[in-house]
N, C-alpha and C positions, 0 to 999 in steps of 0.2 A: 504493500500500500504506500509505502515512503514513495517508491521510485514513481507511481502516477502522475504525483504532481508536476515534477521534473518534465515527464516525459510529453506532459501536454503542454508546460510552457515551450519543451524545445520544439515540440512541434507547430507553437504559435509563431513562436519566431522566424521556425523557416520557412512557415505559408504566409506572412508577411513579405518576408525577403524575396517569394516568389511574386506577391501579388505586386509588390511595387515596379519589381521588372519588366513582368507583363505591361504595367500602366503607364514608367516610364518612358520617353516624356511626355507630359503633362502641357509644358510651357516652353518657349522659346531657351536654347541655349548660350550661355555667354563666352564664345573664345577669343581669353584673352592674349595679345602679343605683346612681347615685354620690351619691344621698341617699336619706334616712331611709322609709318607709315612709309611706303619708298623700298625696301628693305627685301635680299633674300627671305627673312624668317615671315615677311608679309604676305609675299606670293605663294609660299605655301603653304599657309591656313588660309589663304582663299581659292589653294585646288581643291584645300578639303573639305571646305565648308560645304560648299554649292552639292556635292554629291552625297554629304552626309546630312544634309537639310534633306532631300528626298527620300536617303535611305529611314528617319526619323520621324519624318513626315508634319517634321516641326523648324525652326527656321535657326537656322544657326549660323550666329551675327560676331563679324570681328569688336574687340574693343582692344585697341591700342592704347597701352601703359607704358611707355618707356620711359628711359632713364636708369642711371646708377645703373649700367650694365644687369638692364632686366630685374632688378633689386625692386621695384616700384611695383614690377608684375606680380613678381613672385609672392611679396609680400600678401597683393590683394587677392590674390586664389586662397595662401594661406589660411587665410583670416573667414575666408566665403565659406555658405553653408555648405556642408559635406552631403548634397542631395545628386549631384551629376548635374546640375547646371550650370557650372561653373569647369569650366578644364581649362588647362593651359600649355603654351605653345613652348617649350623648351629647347634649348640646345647644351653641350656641354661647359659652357660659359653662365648659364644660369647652376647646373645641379656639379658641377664639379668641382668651376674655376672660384666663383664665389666663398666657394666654405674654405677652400684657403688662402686664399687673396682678402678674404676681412675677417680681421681677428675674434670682433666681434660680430659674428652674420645674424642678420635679423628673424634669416628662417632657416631650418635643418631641410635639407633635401631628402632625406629619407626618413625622420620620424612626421613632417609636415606635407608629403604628398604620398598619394598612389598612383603608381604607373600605369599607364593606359597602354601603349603600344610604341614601340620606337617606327618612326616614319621613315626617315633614309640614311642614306648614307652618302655623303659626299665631301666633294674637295674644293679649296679657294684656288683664288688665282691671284695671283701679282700682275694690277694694272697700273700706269704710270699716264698721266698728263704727257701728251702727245710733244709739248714746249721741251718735256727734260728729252735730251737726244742721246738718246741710247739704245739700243737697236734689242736687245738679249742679256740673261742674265749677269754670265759674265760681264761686259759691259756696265752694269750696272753695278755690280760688286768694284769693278779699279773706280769708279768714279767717285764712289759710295766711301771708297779708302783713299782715295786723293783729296776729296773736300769731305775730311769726318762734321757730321752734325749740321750740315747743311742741307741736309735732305728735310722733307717734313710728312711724315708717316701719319694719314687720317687713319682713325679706326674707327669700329663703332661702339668705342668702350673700351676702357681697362680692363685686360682679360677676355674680350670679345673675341672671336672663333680666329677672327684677320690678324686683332693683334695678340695672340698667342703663335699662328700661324708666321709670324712677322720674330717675335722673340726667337722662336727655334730655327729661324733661317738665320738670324743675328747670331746663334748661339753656333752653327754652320759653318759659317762665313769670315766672322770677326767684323760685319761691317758695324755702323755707329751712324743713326739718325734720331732725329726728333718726332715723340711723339705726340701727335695730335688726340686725345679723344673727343669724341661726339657722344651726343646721348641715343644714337642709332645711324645704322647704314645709310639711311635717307639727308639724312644731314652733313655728315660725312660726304659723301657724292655731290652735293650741292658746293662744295669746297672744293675738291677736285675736280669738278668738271668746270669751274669757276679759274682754274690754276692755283687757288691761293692754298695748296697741297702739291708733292708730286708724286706719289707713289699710296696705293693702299693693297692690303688681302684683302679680299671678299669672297662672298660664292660667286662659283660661276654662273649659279642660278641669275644670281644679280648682277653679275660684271657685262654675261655675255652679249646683250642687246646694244650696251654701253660698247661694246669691243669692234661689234658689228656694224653701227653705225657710223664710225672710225672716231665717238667722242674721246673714250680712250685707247691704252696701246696694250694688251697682253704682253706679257715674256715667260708666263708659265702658269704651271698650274702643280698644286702642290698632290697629287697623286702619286703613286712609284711609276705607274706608265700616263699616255698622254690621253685623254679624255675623248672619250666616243662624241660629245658633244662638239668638242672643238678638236679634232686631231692635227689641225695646222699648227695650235697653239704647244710647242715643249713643256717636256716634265723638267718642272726643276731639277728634277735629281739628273738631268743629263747632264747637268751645267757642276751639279754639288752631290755629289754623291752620296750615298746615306738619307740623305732628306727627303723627306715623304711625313705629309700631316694632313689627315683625313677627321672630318666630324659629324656630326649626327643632328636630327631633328628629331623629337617625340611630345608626345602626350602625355600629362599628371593632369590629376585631380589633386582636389583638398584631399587630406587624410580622414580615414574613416569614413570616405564614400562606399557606400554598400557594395558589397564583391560583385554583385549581382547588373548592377549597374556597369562596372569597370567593367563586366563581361561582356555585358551588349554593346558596350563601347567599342570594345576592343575588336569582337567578330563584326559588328559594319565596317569598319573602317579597314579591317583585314581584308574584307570584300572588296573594297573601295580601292586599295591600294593593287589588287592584282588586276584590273579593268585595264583593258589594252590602251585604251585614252590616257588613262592616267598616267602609265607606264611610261606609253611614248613622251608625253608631257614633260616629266621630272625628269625622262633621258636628255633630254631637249635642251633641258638646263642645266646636263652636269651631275641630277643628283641619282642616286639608283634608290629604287623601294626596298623597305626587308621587311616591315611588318613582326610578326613574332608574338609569343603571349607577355604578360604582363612580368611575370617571373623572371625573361628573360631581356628585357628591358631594362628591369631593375639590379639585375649582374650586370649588366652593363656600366649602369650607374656607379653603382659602386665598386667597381673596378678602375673607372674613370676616376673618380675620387683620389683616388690613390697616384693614378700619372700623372695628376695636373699637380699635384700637393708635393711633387718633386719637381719641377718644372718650377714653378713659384720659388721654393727655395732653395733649389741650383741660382736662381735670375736673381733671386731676392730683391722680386716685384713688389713693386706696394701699390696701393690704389691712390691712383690720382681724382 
């Protein structure tokens, strides 16, 4: 007789958990970007919006939060209710670079979110203002080492996906420039394509339209080989050997969004991500799909964790 009680609360519990999933959503959802408009990380929560609005059957609306290298974002998912209407747009510069690059962080990437799904995989490029004349990477490195600190390096943030991408080719190299941050990719570009910048990492996702239209100049890309999207553009590592720096886009929730929720999440957008449009799409611009469950997202993460927290304190980065 003891064990009944038990066993009808556990069984309220999980026919709750069932019934919310079935019912989930309810209301429009909120995906937030933890920078500015303009931006790789923009373009793609709005390839996935538009097909996970249909898949939902409910309307799933960007809200751009930038600033303090995604810090502003992250913060406000944290803090949002744990019902699934609320996720948010990550890269390795929000759940990796942050928790060691500020002493004090305002949010824990692993006790303060749940992972949804990791979205792709991809690599930056080194683009340069058309004005600095320099044809390829070497080139760019004697120039880089003949005028030390006269270059001026946008990013989009301290610890942002380009200037981590930027530090490890420094760390490469031995070259020595200045860096600029921005509070997003979009602002950033707005400098460089202005000249008052001459060199940035970005994605390709974001560079290549910019590369294409000849506003600026590619010299590589920081894959180990040369990218299906641009194969005219060089791998770094042809110029430097050893260098290769690849990064990621995924999906968290707040913590303590219902498992059940995370799972519908996770299988639409698994769906979503293997659709030959979409595919072609993110090939397009560089980045490849990988999708995965929630689990394997989250070893990800925290794996990450661990390479960036060496990488900080080899550079002995601080936040600007």
């Amino acid at each position: 007789m003891t064990f009944k009680p038990l066993f009808t609360l556990l069984s309220f519990v999980m026919c709750m958990g069932l019934c919310m999933a079935q019912q989930w959503p309810t209301k429009p959802i909120r995906l937030v970007v933890p920078y500015p408009p303009g931006g790789g990380t923009d373009v793609v929560a709005r390839l996935i919006a538009e097909p996970l609005t249909q898949a939902l059957n409910q309307s799933v609306f960007i809200d751009n939060k930038g600033g303090a290298n995604g810090i502003i974002g992250c913060n406000f998912v944290a803090n949002a209710p744990a019902d699934g209407y609320t996720i948010l747009l990550v890269l390795p510069s929000q759940m990796s670079v942050n928790p060691a690059l500020y002493k004090k962080s305002s949010y824990d990437p692993i006790q303060d979110f749940a992972p949804i799904i990791q979205l792709t995989s991809f690599e930056v490029a080194l683009v340069i203002h058309p004005s600095l004349e320099v044809n390829n990477v070497t080139e760019l490195i004697g120039y880089a080492k003949s005028h030390p600190g006269s270059l001026s390096l946008a990013s989009a943030g301290t610890g942002s996906s380009g200037h981590m991408a930027a530090v490890w080719f420094a760390l490469k190299t031995g070259v020595d420039w200045v860096h600029i941050p921005f509070k997003g990719a979009g602002p950033a570009y707005a400098d460089l394509l202005a000249g008052s910048e001459q060199l940035m990492f970005a994605t390709t996702l974001s560079t290549l339209p910019y590369v294409r239209s000849g506003k600026l100049k590619a010299l590589g890309v920081t894959g180990a080989t040369r990218s299906l999207a641009a194969p005219d553009i060089p791998a770094i590592a042809e110029s430097v050997p050893g260098y290769e720096f690849t990064q990621w886009h995924g999906l968290v929730a707040p913590a303590k969004t219902p498992p059940e929720v995370i799972a519908k999440l996770n299988g639409e957008i698994a769906k979503i991500l293997k659709m030959p449009k979409i595919r072609e799409r993110f090939a397009s611009l560089g980045s490849e799909v990988v999708g995965g469950s929630p689990q394997e997202f989250d070893k990800l993460i925290k794996s990450e964790l661990v390479r960036y927290a060496d990488i900080v304190k080899i550079t002995g980065m601080k936040a600007e």
